[in-house]
Each structure stands twice: as C-alpha cells, then as structure tokens.
N, C-alpha and C positions, 0 to 999 in steps of 0.2 A: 550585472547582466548585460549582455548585448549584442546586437539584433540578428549576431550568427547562431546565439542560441537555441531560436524558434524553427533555424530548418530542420526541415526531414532527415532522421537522419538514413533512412532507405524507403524505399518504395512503397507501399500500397496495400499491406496487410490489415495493418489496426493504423487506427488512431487511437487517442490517450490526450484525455484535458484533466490537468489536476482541478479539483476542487477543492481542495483543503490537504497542506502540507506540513501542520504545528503536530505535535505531539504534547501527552499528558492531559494538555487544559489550553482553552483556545484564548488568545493574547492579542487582540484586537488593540488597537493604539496607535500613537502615532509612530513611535520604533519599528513597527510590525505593517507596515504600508506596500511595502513592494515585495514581501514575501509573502505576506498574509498571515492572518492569528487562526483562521479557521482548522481542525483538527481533520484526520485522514478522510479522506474522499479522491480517490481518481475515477474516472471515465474509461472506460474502456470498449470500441467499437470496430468488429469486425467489418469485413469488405461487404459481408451481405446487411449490414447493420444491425447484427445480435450485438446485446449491449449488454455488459458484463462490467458492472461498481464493485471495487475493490474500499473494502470499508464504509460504516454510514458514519462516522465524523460529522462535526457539522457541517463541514461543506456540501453533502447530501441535500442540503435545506432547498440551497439554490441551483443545484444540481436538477432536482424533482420540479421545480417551477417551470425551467426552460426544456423540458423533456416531449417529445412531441407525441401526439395519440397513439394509445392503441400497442403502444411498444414495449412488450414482454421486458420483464426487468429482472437481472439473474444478481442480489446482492450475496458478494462473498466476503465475510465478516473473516479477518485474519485471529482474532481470539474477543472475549466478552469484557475488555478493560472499558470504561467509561468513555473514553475518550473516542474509542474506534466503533460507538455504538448508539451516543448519545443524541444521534441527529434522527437515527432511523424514524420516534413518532411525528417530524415534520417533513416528512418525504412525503410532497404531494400526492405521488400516483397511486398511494396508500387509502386515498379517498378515494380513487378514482374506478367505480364497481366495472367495468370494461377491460379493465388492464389486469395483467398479471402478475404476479411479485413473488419470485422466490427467493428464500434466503436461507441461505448456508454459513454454513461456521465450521470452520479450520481449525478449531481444540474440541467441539463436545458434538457428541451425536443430536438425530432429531429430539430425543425429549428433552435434554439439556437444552437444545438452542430454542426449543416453543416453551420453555418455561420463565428464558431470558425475556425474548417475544414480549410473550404473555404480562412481566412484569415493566416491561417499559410503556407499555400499549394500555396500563391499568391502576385505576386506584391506588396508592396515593402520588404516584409519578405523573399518572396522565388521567383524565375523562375515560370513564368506561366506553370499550369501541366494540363492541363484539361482534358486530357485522364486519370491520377492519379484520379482526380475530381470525376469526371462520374461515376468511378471502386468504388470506397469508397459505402460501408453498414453503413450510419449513421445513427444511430441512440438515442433518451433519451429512459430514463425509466419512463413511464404511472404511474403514482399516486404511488413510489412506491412498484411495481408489480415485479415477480420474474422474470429473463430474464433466460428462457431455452437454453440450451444449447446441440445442438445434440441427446435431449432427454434421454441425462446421465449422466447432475450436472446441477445444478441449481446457478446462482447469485442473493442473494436477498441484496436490498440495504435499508439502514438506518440512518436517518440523524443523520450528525453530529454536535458540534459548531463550527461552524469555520465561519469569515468573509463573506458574500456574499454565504455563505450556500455550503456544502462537505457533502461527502457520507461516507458512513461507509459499507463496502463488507462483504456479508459472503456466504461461496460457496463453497455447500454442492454436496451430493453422493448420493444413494439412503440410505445410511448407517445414511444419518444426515448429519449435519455442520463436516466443515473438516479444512477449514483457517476462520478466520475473519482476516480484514484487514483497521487499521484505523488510515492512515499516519497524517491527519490534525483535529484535534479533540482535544478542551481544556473541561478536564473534571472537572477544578473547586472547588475541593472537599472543597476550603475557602468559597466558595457560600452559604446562607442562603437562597436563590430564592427558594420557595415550585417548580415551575417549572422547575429549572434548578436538583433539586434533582427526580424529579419525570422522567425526561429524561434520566438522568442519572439511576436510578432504570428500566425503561424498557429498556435502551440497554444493561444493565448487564444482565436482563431476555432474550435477545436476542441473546446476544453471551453465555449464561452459559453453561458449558460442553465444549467448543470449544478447540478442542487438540491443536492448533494453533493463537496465538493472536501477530499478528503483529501491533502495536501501537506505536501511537505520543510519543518522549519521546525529544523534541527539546532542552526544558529545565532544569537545577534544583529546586530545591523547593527554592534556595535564589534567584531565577532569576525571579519567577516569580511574587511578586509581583510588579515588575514595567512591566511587560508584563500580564497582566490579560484584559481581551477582544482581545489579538492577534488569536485568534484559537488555541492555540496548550497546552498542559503538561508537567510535570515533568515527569523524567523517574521514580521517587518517586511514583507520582498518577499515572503512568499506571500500577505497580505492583501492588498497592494496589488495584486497579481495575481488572486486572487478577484474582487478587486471589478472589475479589468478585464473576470474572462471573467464577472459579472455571475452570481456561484452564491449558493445561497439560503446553504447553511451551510459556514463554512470548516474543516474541523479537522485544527490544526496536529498534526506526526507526524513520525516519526525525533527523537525526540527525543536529543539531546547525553547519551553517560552516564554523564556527572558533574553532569549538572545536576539539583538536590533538586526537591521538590514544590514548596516555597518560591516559589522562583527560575519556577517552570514556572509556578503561579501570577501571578506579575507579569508574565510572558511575555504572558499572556494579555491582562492588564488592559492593557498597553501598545497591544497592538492592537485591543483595544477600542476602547482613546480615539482611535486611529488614522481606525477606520472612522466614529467622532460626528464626530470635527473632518471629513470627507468630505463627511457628510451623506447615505452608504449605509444601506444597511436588511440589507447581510450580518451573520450572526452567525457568531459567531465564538468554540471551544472548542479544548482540546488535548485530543485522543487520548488516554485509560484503559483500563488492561486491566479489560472487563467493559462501555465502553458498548456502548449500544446504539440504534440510531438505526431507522425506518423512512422510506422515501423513498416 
C-alpha cells in the first residue's frame, strides 16, 4: 500500500470505509495485520448521509460501535454464507430502540431473509431477543427490482455465480452508478459455456463506467483450476474484468484467509503490471480494514 492509495479517486458523491475485507472465515494474526482478518463489511455514505452496509461480516461489529445516533441503517446482505452474515447479532444499533435497521438480501425474498434473521438473532446461536426481532425491517429484493433508498440513491441488484446463488450491488446517485460491489462472484473467463459468457457480457454492460468496482479476487490464476465451480476469481480476472466494464478504480476483496500481507501485496503488483502491459488507465488496490475512498 501507499499513501496515493487513499485519495479520492473523484468528487463528492459517496464515501466508502471498508470494514472487513477477508473472505470464508475471519484470519486475525499476525500475517493479516495491514489487510485485516475481519470478513465482508464496507460503509457506504451518500452526500446527504443515507448509510447503506454492504455485508454484516464481522467487520459490522466495529462498524455499529462507531455509528452516530439516530441514523437509519439500510443493510444489504449479498447472499446468507456465514461469513457475509455472522457479525450481524453484534451490530450495535440493533439494541438501539430509536434507530432503524433494515435488512435486505440479494438471493432470498422476505421470508427467507426473516427466517435467517430470526435464526441468528435465536436460540441456540444467540440469547432470545425478541424485542430486537420485532424492531428488525426485513426485507428480499422482488424479481430483482431497484431498492430506493430515502429517495436519494438507489441499490440495484445482479446476479452473481456463486454456490446457492449471490448478488452483485450497484448503488447509484442521481448522477448514475457510483460503487458496484461484487464480493462472491467466479467469473470464469476459462469457461466455453455460450451462457456463462453471455452473463458475464451483461454484468460488464451493467457495471460499465462504474468509478468504483469492488470485486471477488479470493484466488490466483494457479489456484484456480482446482477451485473452478467454488463461486469466486482470480485477482487476475477481476482486473481483467474492470477494465472490460471500464471502472476508474479496482479494489480487489474477499480476500483468501491464509493469504499474508506479503503475498496480498504482490497480488496487487501483478495486476498492476497486468493493466501497464493493457495500456488501461484503471487503478488498481486490494481492500484494508480502515480504507477509505470518496466517489
């Protein structure tokens, strides 16, 4: 990392603070020090300051401590794996009977996502909370369909491949698309499937232009063939992907967790050299708990 990677990379629309960058199972240690072991959590704050969490991960935990009163909380869960959901019973503002909390989920309708809820929030995972219970805005997403938000950014969701089916976020301004966001998603590019490339050709028409492309990068390209149908990509093919849907900045996420700072480091530098030898103008960082970006 370094210290050109924390500017802006444009103007004034969202901000965005990861809280948690690990994927699978969170990997706290000393390897995991300046990328962080905590699992999917980012921030996401519009101009008027609607606040929109992509993922409860653990990073959620410390995310909800430092949150300030009274501020409606819109969490959108990309699918119900462990990892992207396990932090949600220590999200502060979940105690907090003044505040608001709805939660959405990018694979299953309302009753599916209040039954998840319900079993994380319950016997024998957690303390019976049924006042928490009751307070909860649960809700899926209808075929699909945009989820408005305060009627000043918009969440539209898009499938991804992933195991048991994942979302893919993009979440836009009145200005347009501002982040996508697409922690579990194997994009395949070894794939001959006319379908798996024709999915692939409409979510690069769907994110193109996106100033902000937060993307699966779990794996290497040597890793992945013996992991091919797990849901997830090379930090290889999410550049390459970037730079098809033409986003200003790439940053790789889900990170693998065994993999050191080291290692995440050259990650980077690899596909750095990836986008010079192109002759793109994408940049291109891996996810830390604590960046922080403005779109």
């Amino acid at each position: 990392m370094s210290p050109e990677d924390t500017l802006p990379t444009r103007g004034g629309r969202f901000r965005l603070r990861c809280w948690g960058a690990r994927g699978t199972v969170p990997s706290p240690g000393q390897r995991t020090v300046r990328y962080g072991g905590n699992t999917a959590c980012v921030e996401v704050r519009s101009v008027h300051e609607d606040l929109i969490i992509l993922d409860a991960g653990t990073g959620i935990r410390t995310l909800g401590q430092r949150l300030e009163p009274n501020t409606p909380a819109h969490v959108f869960l990309t699918h119900r794996h462990s990892d992207h959901v396990i932090g949600l019973p220590h999200f502060a503002p979940l105690f907090d009977s003044s505040r608001a909390v709805h939660v959405h989920c990018g694979n299953a309708d309302a009753g599916t996502t209040r039954a998840l809820v319900d079993t994380l929030l319950s016997p024998p995972l957690f303390p019976p909370l049924p006042s928490v219970l009751d307070r909860l805005n649960v809700q899926g997403i209808v075929d699909g369909a945009p989820v408005d938000i305060e009627g000043r950014c918009t969440v539209h969701r898009f499938p991804a491949r992933h195991p048991g089916e994942a979302a893919v976020f993009r979440v836009d301004d009145a200005k347009g698309a501002g982040v996508a966001y697409a922690p579990d998603n194997e994009l395949d590019y070894a794939s001959t499937d006319a379908d798996v490339i024709a999915w692939r050709r409409g979510l690069t028409l769907a994110l193109h232009g996106v100033p902000v492309l937060m993307h699966d990068a779990t794996y290497t390209d040597q890793e992945l063939p013996t992991h091919r149908g797990w849901g997830h990509s090379s930090a290889l093919e999410a550049t390459r992907f970037a730079m098809e849907c033409v986003a200003g900045l790439l940053v790789l996420f889900h990170h693998h967790p065994d993999r050191s700072d080291e290692q995440m480091d050259a990650i980077v530098q690899e596909c750095r050299e990836l986008v010079a030898y192109s002759g793109s103008s994408l940049r291109v960082i891996a996810a830390w708990e604590g960046l922080t970006l403005t779109v």
